[in-house]
LUMGUKE-926299 format. One record per residue (C-alpha): residue number from 1; residue in three letters; x, y, z. Coordinates in steps of 0.5 Angstrom, whole numbers. Layout:
<rs>
<r><resi>NUM</resi><resn>ALA</resn><x>X</x><y>Y</y><z>Z</z></r>
...
</rs>
This chain:
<rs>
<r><resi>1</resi><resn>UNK</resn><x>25</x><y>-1</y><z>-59</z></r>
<r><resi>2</resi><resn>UNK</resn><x>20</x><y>-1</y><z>-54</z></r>
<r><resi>3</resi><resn>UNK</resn><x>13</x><y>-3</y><z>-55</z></r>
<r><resi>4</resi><resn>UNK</resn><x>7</x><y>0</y><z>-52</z></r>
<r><resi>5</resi><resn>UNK</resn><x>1</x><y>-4</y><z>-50</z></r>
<r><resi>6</resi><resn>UNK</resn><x>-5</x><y>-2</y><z>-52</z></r>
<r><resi>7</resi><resn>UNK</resn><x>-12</x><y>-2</y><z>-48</z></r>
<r><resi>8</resi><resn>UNK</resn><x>-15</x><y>-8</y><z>-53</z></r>
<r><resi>9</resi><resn>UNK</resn><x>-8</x><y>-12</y><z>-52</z></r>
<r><resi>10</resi><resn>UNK</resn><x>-9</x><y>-11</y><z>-43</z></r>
<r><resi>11</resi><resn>UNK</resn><x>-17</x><y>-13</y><z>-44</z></r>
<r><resi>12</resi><resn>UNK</resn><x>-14</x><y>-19</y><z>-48</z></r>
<r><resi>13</resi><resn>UNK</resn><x>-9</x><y>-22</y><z>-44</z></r>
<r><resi>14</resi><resn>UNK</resn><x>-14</x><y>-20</y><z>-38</z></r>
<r><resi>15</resi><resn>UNK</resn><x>-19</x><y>-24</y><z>-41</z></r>
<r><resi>16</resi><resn>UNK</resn><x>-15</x><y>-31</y><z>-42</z></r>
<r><resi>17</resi><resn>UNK</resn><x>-12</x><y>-30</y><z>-35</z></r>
<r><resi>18</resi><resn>UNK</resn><x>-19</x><y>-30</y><z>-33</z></r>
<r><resi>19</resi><resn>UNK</resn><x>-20</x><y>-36</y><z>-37</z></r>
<r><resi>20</resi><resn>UNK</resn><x>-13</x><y>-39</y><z>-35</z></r>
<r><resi>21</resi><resn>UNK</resn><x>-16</x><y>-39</y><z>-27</z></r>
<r><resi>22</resi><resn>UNK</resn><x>-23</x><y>-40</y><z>-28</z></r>
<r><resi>23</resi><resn>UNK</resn><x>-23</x><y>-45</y><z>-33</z></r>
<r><resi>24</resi><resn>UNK</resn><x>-31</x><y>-42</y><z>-37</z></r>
<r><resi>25</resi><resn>UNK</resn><x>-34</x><y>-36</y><z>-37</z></r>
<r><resi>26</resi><resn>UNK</resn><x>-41</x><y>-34</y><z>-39</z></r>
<r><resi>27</resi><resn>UNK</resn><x>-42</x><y>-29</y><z>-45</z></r>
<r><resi>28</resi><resn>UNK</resn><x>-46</x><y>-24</y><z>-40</z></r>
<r><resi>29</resi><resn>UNK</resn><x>-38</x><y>-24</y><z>-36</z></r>
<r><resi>30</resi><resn>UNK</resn><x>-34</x><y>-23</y><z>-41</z></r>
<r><resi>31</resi><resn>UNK</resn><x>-39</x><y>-18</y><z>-42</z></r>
<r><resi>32</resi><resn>UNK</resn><x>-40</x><y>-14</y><z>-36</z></r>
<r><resi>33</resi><resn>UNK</resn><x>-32</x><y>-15</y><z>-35</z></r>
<r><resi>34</resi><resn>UNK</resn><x>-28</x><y>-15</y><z>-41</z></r>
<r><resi>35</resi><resn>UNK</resn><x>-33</x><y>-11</y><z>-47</z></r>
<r><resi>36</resi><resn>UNK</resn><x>-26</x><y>-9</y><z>-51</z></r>
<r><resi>37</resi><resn>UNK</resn><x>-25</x><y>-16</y><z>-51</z></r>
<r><resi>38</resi><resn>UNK</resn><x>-32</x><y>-19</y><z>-53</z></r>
<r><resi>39</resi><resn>UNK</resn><x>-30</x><y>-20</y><z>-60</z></r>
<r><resi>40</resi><resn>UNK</resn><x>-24</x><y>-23</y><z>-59</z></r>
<r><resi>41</resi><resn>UNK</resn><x>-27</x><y>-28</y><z>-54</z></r>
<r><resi>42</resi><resn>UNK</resn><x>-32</x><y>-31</y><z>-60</z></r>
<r><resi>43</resi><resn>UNK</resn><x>-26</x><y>-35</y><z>-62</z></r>
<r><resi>44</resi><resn>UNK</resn><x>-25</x><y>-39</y><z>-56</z></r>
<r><resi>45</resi><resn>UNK</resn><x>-29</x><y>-45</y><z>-55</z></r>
<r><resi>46</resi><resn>UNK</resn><x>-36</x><y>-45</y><z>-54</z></r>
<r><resi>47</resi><resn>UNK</resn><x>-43</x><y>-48</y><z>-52</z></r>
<r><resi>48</resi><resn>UNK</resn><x>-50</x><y>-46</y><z>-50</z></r>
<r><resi>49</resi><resn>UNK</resn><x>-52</x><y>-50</y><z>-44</z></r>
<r><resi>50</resi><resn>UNK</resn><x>-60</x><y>-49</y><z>-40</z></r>
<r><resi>51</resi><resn>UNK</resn><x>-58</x><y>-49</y><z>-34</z></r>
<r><resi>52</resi><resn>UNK</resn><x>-61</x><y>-45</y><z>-28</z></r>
<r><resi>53</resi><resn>UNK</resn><x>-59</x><y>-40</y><z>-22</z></r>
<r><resi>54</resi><resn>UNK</resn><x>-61</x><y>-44</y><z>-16</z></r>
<r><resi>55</resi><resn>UNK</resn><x>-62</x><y>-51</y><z>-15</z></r>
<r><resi>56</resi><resn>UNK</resn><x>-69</x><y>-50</y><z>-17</z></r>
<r><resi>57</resi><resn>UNK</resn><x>-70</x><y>-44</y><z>-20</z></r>
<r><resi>58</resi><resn>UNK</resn><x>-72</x><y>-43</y><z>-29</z></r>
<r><resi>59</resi><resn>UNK</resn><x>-67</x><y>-45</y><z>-33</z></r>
<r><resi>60</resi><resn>UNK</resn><x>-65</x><y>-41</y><z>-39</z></r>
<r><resi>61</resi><resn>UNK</resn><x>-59</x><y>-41</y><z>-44</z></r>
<r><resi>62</resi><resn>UNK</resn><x>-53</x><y>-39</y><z>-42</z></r>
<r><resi>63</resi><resn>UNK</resn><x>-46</x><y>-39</y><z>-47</z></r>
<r><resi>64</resi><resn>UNK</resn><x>-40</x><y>-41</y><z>-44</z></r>
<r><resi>65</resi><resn>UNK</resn><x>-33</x><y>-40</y><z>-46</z></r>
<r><resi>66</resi><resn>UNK</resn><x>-27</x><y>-44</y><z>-45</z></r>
<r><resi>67</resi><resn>UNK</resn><x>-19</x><y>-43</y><z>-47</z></r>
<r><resi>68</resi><resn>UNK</resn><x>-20</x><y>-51</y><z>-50</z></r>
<r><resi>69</resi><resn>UNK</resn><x>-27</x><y>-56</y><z>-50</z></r>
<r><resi>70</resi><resn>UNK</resn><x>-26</x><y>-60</y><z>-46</z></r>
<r><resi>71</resi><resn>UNK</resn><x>-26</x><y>-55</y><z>-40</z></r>
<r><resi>72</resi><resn>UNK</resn><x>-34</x><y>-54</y><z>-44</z></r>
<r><resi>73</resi><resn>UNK</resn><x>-36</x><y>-62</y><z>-44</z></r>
<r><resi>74</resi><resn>UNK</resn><x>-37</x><y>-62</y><z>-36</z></r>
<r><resi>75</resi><resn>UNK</resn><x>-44</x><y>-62</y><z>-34</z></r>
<r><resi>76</resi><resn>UNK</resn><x>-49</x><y>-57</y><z>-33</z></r>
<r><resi>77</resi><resn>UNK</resn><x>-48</x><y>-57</y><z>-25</z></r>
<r><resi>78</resi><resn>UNK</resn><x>-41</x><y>-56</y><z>-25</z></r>
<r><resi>79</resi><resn>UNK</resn><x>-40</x><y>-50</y><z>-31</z></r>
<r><resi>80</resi><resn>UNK</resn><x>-46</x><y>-46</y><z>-27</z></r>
<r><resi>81</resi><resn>UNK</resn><x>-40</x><y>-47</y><z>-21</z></r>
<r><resi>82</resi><resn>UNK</resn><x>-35</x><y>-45</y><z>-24</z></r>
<r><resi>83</resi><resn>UNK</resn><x>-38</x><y>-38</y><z>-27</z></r>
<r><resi>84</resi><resn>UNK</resn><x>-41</x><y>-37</y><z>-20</z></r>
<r><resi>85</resi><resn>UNK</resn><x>-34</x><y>-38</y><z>-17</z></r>
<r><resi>86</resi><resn>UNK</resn><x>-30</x><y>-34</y><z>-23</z></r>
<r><resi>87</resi><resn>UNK</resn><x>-36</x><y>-29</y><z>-21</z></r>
<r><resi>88</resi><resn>UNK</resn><x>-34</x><y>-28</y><z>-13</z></r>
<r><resi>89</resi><resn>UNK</resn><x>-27</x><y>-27</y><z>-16</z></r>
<r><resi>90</resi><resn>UNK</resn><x>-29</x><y>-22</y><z>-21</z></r>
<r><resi>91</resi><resn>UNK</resn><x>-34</x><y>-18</y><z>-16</z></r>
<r><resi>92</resi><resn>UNK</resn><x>-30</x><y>-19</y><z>-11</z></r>
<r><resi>93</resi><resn>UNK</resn><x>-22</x><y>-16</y><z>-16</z></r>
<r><resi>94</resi><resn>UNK</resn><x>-20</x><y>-21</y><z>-14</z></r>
<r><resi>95</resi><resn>UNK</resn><x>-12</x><y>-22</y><z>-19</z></r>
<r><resi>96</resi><resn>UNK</resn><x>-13</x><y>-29</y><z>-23</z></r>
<r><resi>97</resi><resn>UNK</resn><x>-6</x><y>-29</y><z>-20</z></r>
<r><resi>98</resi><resn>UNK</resn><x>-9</x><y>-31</y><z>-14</z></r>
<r><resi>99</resi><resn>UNK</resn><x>-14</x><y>-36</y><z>-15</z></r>
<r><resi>100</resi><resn>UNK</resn><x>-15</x><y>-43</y><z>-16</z></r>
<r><resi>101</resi><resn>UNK</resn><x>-22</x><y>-45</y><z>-18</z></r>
<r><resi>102</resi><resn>UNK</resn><x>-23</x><y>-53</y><z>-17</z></r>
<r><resi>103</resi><resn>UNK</resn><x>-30</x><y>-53</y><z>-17</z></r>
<r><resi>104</resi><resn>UNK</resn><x>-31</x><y>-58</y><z>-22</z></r>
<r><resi>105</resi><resn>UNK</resn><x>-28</x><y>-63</y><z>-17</z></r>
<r><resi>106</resi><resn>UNK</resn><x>-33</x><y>-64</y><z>-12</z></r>
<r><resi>107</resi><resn>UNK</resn><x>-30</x><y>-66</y><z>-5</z></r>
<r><resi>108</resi><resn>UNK</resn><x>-33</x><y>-65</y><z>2</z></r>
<r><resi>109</resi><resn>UNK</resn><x>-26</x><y>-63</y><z>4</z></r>
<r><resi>110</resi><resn>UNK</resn><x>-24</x><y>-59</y><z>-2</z></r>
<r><resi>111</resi><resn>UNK</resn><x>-26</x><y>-52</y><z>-3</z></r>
<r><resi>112</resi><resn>UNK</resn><x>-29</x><y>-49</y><z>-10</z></r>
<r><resi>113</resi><resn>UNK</resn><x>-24</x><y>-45</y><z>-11</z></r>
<r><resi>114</resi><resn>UNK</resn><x>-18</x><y>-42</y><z>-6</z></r>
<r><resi>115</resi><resn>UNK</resn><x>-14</x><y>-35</y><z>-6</z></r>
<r><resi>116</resi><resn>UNK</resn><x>-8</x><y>-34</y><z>-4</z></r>
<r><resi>117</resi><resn>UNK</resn><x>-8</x><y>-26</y><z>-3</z></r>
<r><resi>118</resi><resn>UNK</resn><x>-1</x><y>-23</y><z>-3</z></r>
<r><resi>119</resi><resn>UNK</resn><x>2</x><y>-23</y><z>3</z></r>
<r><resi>120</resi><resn>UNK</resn><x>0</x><y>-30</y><z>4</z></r>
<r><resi>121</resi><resn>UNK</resn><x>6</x><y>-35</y><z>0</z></r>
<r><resi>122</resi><resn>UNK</resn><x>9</x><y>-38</y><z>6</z></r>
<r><resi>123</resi><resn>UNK</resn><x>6</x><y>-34</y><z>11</z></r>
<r><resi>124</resi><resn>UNK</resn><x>-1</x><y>-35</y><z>12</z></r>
<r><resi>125</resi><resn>UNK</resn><x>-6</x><y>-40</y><z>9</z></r>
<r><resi>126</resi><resn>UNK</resn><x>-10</x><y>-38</y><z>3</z></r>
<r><resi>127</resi><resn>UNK</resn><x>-18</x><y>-37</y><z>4</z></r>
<r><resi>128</resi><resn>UNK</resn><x>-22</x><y>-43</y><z>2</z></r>
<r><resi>129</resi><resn>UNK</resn><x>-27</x><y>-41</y><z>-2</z></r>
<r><resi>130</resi><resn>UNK</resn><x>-34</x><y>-44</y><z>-3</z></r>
<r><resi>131</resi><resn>UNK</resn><x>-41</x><y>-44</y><z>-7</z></r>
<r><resi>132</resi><resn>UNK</resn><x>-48</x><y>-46</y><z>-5</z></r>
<r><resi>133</resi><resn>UNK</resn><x>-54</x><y>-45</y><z>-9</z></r>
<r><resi>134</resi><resn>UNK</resn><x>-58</x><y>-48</y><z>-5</z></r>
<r><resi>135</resi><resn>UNK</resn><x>-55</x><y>-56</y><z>-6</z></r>
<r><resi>136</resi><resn>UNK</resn><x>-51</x><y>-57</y><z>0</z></r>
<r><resi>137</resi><resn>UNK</resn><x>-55</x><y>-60</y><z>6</z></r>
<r><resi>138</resi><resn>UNK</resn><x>-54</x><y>-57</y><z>13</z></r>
<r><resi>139</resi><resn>UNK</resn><x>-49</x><y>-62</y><z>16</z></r>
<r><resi>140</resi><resn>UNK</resn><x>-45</x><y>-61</y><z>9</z></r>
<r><resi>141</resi><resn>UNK</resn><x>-45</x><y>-54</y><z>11</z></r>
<r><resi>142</resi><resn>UNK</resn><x>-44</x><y>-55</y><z>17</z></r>
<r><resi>143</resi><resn>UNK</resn><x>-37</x><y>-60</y><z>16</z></r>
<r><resi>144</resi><resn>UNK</resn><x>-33</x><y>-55</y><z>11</z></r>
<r><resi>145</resi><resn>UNK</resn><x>-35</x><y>-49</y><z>16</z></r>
<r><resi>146</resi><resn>UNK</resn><x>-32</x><y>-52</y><z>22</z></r>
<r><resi>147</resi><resn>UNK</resn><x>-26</x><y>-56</y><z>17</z></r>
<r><resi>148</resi><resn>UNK</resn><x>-25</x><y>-49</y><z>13</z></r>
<r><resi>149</resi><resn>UNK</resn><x>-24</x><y>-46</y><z>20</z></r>
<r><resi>150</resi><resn>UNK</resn><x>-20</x><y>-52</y><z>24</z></r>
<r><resi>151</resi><resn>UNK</resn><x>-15</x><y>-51</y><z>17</z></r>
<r><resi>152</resi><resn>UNK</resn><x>-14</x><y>-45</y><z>14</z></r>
<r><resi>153</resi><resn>UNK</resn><x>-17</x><y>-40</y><z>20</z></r>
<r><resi>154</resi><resn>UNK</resn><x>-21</x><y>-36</y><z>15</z></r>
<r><resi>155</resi><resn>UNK</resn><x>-27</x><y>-37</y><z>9</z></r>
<r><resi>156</resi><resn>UNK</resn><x>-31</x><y>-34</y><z>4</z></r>
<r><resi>157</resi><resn>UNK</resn><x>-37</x><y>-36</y><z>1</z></r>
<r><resi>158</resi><resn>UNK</resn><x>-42</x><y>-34</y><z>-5</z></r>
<r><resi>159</resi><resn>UNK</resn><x>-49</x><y>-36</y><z>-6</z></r>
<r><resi>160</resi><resn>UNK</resn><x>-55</x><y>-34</y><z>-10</z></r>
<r><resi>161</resi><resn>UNK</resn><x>-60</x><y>-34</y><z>-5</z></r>
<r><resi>162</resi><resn>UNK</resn><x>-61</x><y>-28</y><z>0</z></r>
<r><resi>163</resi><resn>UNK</resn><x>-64</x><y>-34</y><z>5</z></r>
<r><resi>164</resi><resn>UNK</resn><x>-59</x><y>-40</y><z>4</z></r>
<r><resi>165</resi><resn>UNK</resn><x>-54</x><y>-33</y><z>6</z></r>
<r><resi>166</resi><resn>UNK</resn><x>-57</x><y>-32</y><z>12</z></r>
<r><resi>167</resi><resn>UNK</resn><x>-57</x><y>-39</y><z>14</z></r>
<r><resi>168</resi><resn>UNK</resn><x>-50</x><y>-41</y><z>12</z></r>
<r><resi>169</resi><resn>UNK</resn><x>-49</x><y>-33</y><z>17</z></r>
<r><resi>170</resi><resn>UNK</resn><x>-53</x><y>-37</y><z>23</z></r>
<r><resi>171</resi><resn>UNK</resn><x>-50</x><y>-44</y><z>23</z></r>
<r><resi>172</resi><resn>UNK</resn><x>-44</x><y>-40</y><z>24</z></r>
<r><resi>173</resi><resn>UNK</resn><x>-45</x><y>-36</y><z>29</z></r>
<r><resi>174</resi><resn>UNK</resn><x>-47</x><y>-43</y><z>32</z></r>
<r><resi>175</resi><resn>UNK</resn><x>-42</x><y>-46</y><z>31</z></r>
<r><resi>176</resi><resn>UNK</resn><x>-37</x><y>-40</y><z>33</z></r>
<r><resi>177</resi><resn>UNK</resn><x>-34</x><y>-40</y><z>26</z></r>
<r><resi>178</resi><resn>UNK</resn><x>-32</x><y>-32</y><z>26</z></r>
<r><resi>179</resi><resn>UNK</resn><x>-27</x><y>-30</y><z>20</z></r>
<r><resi>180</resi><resn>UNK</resn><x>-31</x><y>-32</y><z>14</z></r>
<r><resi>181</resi><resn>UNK</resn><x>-34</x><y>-27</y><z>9</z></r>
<r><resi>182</resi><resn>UNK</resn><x>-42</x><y>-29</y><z>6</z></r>
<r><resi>183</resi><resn>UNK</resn><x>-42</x><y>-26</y><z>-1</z></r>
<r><resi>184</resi><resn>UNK</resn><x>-49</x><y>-26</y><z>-5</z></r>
<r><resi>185</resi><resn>UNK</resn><x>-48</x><y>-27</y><z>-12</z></r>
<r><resi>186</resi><resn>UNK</resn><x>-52</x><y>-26</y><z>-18</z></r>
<r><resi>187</resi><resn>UNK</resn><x>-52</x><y>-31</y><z>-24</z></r>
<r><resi>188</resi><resn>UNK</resn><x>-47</x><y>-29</y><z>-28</z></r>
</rs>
């Protein structure tokens, strides 16, 4: 006997795949990306944490969801770049299939997240991936362009600020980094 799956079971399991290899989102994702799974989330793990866009910017309360706690007991600073990582892919349609989000481990060498587009298991190298809302000081910036470059051949970065993006374009160009793809993101 076969089993029709229902659109409510599709946007379930598309929301714990999202959890699965995003590691939190916010309320307002789930949201804007799984509104038939909005009641469902609310058994997940949760926390309400103030935190802010932008490096500087207001702080507001934000609800996180985790597939378990302690995903959720990381600071501030690390859930806000997980979800802005998870909004790239979101945005982006990116499969989580093809995402790994690592920005709870910082590293210079280390990208936030890769993606391995298809095609690209054994052929080519996946695409680093990187957030900076403002935090990371120009010669940070300039070491993981030049590294994402020399190693993977291509990368793609998000920011919440439209001058951080034009600075990130113009080091770039000046260091003659050219397949890389700067993305502006809207806290989620």
């Amino acid at each position: 006997m076969s089993h029709t799956i229902t659109f409510f079971e599709q946007t379930k399991e598309g929301l714990k795949a999202s959890l699965r290899a995003d590691k939190v989102l916010t309320s307002e994702q789930i949201k804007r990306h799984f509104p038939q799974a909005l009641d469902y989330a609310k058994a997940y793990p949760n926390r309400v944490v103030h935190v802010s866009a932008t490096k500087r910017g207001p702080e507001r309360r934000v609800r996180f969801y985790g597939l378990d706690q302690a995903a959720l007991q990381q600071e501030a600073s690390t859930l806000r770049h997980l979800v802005l990582a998870a909004e790239l892919r979101l945005s982006q349609g990116i499969p989580p299939t093809e995402w790994k989000n690592e920005a709870d481990v910082a590293s210079l060498e280390k990208p936030d997240a890769l993606w391995t587009p298809p095609g690209a298991h054994g052929e080519a190298k996946p695409v680093p991936v990187e957030i900076d809302i403002g935090t990371y000081s120009r010669e940070r910036i300039r070491h993981k362009l030049l590294h994402y470059d020399r190693r993977y051949g291509s990368q793609l970065w998000g920011t919440t600020s439209a001058s951080r993006m034009s600075m990130i374009h113009d080091m770039a160009t000046e260091l003659q980094v050219h397949n890389y793809r700067l993305i502006l993101l809207n806290f989620p």
